[in-house]
LOGU-430752 format. One record per residue (C-alpha): residue number from 0; residue in three letters; chain; x, y, z. Coordinates in Angstrom, 1 decimal, decimal comma, m for minus. Layout:
<nodes>
<node i="NUM" aa="ALA" ch="A" xx="X" yy="Y" zz="Z"/>
...
</nodes>
This chain:
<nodes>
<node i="0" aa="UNK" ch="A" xx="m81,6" yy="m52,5" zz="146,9"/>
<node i="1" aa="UNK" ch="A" xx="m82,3" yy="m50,4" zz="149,7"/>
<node i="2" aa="UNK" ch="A" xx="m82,3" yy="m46,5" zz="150,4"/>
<node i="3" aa="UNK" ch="A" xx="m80,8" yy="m44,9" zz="153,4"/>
<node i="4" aa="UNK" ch="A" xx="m82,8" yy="m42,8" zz="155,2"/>
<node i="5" aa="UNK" ch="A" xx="m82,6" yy="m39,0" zz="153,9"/>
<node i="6" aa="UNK" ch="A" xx="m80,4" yy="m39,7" zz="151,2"/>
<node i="7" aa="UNK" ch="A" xx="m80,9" yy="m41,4" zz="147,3"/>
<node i="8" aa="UNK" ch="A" xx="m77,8" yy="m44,0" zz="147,5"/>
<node i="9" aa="UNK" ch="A" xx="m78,6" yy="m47,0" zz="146,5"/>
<node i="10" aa="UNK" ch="A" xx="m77,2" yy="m49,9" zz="149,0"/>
<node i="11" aa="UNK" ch="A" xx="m77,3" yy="m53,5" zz="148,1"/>
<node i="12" aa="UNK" ch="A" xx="m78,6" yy="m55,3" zz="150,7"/>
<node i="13" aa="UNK" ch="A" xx="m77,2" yy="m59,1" zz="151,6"/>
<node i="14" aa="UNK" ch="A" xx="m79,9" yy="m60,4" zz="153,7"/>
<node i="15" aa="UNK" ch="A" xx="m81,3" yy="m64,0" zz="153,5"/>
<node i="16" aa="UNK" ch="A" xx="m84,8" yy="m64,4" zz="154,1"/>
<node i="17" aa="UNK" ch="A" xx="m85,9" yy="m67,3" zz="155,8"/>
<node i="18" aa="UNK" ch="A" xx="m87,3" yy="m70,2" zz="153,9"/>
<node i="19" aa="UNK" ch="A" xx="m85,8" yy="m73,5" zz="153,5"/>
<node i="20" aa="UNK" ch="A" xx="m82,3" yy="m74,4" zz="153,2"/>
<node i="21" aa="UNK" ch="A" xx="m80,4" yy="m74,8" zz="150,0"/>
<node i="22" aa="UNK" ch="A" xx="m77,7" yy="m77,4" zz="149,5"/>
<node i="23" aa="UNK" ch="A" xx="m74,4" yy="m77,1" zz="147,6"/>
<node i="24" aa="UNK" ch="A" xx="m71,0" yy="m78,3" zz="147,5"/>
<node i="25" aa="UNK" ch="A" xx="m69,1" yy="m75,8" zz="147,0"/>
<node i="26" aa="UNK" ch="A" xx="m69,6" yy="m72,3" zz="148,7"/>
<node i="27" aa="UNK" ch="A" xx="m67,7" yy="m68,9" zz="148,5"/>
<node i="28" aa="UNK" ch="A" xx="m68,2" yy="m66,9" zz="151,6"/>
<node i="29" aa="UNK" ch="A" xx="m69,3" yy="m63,3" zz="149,7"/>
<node i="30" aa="UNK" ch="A" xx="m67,0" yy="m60,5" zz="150,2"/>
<node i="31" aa="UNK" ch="A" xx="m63,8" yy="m61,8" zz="152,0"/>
<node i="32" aa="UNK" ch="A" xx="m65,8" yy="m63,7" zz="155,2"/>
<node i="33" aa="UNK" ch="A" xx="m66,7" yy="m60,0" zz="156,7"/>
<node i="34" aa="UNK" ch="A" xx="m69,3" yy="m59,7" zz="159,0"/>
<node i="35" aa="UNK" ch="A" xx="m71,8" yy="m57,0" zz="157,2"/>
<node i="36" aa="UNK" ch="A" xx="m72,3" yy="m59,5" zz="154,9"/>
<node i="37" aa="UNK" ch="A" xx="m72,9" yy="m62,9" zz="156,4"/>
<node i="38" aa="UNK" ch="A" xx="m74,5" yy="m64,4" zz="159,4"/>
<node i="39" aa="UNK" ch="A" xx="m76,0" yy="m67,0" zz="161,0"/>
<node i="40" aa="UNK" ch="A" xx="m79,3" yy="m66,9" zz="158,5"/>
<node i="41" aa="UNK" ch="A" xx="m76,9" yy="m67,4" zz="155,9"/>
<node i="42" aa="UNK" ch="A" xx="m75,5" yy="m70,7" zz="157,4"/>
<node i="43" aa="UNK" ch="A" xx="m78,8" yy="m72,2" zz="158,5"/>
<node i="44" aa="UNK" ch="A" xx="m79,6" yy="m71,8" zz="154,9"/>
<node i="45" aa="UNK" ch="A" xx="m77,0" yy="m72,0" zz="153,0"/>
<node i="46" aa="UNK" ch="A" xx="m75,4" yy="m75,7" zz="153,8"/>
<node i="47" aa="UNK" ch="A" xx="m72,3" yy="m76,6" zz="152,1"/>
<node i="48" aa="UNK" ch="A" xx="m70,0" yy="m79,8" zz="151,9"/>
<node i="49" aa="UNK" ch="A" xx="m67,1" yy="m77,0" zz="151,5"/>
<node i="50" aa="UNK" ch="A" xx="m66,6" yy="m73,5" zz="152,9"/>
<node i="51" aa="UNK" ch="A" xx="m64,1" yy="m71,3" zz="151,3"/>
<node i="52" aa="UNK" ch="A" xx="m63,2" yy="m68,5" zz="153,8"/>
<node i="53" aa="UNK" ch="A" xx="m61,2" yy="m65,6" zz="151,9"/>
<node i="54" aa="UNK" ch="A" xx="m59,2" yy="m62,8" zz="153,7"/>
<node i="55" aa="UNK" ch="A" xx="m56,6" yy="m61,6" zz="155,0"/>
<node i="56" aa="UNK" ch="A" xx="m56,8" yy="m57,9" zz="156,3"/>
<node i="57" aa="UNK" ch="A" xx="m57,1" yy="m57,5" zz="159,8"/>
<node i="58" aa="UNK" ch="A" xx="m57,9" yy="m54,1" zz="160,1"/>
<node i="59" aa="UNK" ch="A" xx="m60,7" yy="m54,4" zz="157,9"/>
<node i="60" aa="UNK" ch="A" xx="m61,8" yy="m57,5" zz="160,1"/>
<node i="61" aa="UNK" ch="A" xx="m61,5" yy="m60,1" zz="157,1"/>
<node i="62" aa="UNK" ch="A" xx="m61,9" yy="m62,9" zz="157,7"/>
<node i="63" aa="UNK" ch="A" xx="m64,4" yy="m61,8" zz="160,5"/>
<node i="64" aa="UNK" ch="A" xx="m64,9" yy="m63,8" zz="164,1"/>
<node i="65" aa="UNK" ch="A" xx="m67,9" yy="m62,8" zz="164,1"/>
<node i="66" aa="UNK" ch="A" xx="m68,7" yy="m64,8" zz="160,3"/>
<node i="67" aa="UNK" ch="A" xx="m66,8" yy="m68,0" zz="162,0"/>
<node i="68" aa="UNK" ch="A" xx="m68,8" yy="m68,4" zz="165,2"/>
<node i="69" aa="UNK" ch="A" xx="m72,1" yy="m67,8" zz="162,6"/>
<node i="70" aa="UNK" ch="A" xx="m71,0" yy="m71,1" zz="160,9"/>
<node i="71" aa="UNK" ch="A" xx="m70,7" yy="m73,1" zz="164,3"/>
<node i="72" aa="UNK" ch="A" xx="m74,1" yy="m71,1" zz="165,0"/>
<node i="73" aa="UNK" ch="A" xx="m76,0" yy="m72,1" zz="161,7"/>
<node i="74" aa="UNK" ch="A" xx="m74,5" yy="m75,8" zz="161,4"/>
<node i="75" aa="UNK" ch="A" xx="m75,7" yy="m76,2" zz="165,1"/>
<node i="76" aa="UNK" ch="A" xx="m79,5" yy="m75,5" zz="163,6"/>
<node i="77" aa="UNK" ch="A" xx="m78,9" yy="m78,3" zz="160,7"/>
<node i="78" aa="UNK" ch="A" xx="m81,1" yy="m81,6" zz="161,4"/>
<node i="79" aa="UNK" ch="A" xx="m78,0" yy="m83,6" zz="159,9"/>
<node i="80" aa="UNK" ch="A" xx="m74,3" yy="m84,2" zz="160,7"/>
<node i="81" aa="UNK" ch="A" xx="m73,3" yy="m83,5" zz="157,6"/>
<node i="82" aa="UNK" ch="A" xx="m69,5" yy="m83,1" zz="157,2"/>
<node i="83" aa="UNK" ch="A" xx="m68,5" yy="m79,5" zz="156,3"/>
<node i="84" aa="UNK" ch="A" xx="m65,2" yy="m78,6" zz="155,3"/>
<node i="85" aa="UNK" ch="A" xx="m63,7" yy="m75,2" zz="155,9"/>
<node i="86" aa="UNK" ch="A" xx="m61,2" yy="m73,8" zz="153,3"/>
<node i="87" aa="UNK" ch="A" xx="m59,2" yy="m70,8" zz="154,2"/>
<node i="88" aa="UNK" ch="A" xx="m57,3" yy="m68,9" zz="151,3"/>
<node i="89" aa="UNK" ch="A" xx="m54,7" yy="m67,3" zz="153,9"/>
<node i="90" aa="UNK" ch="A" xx="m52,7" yy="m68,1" zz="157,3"/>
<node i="91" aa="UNK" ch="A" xx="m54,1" yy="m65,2" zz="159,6"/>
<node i="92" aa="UNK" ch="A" xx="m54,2" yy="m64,6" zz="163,2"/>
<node i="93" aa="UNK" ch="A" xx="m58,4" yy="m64,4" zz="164,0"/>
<node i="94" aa="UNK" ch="A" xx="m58,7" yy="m68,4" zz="161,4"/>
<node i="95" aa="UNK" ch="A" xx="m55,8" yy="m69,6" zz="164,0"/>
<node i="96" aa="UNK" ch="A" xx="m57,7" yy="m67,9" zz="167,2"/>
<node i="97" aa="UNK" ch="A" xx="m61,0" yy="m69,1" zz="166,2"/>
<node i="98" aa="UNK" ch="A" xx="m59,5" yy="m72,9" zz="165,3"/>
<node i="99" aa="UNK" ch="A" xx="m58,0" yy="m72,9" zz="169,0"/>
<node i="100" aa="UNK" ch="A" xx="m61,1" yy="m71,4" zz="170,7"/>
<node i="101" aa="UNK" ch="A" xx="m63,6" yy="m73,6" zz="169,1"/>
<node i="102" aa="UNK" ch="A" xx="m61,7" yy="m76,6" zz="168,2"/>
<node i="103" aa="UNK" ch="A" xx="m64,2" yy="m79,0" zz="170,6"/>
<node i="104" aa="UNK" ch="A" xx="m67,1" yy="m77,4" zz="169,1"/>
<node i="105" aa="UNK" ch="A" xx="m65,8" yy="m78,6" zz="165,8"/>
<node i="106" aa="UNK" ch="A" xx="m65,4" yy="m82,1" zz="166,3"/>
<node i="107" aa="UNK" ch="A" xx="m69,3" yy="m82,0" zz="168,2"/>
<node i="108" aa="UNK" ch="A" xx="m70,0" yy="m80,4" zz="164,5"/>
<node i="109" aa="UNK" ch="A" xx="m68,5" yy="m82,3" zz="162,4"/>
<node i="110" aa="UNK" ch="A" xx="m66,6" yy="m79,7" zz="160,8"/>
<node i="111" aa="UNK" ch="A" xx="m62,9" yy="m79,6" zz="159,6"/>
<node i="112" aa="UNK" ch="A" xx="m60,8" yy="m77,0" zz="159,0"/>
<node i="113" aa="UNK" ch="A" xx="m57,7" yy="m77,6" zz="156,1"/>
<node i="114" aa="UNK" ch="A" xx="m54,4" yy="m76,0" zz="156,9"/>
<node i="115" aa="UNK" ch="A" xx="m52,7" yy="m76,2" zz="153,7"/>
<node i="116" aa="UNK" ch="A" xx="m49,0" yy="m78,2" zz="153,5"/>
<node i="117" aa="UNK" ch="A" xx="m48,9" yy="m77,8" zz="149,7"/>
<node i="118" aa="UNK" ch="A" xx="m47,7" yy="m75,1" zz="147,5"/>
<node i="119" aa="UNK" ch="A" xx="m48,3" yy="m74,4" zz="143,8"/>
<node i="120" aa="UNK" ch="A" xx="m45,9" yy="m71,8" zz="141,9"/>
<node i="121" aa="UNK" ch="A" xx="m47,0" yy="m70,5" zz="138,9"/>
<node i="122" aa="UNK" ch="A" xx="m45,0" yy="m67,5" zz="136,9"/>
<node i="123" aa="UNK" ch="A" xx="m43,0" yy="m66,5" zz="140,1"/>
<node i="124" aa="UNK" ch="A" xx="m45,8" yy="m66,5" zz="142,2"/>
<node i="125" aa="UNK" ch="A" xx="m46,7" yy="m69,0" zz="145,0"/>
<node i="126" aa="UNK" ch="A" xx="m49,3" yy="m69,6" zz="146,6"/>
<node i="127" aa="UNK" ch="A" xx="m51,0" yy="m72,5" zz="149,2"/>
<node i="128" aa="UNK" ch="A" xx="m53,1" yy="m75,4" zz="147,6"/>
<node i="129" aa="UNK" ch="A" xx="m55,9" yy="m77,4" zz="148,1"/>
<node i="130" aa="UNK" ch="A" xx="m57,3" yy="m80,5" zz="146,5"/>
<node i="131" aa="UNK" ch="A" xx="m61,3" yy="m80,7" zz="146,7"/>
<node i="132" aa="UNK" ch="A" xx="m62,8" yy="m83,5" zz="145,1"/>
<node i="133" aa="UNK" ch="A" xx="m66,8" yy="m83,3" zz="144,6"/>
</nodes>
């Protein structure tokens, strides 16, 4: 927690100090993908079999650009060509901009980026799904 300056609110801070990387399989990217919260520390240490990118609100910039190209940034830093899997929760304009911009960078990456073709309805709701096996 961190204090602004001249005033007593508290902030909570999302920095990653460096140190060595972590591995997991499945990773939530905090706070629908947005930029203030993630970046390119966060990829070169955080490494992940699967990505799930969340948001869907352009005028608060979720999912942000700025979170994507940190990913390509980080996984660029990783000593392995591990296979990374990006999950988005929603269909929006900046995932399908990104995807075209950065589609060869990708592939030199290894990383792939599910577009969902399924749909699960539950109680009148439906909503895209996506079959992860660990």
């Amino acid at each position: 927690i961190s204090k602004g300056p001249g005033n007593n609110k508290s902030e909570k801070s999302t920095v990653v100090l460096p140190g060595p990387p972590v591995y997991l399989d499945l990773v939530y990217i905090p706070n629908h993908s947005n930029s203030k919260n993630v970046d390119v520390e966060f990829f070169r240490r955080v490494r992940s079999s699967y990505y799930v990118v969340s948001g869907n609100n352009s005028a608060a910039e979720e999912p942000s650009r700025a979170v994507l190209d940190s990913l390509l940034e980080g996984k660029a830093q990783w000593e392995s060509s591990m296979q990374v899997t990006l999950i988005p929760t929603h269909d929006s304009q900046v995932m399908r901009e990104w995807y075209q911009d950065t589609h060869e960078k990708h592939q030199d990456l290894n990383i792939m980026v599910l577009a969902s073709s399924s749909t699960v309805v539950m109680q009148d709701e439906s909503f895209p799904a996506c079959k992860i096996e660990l």
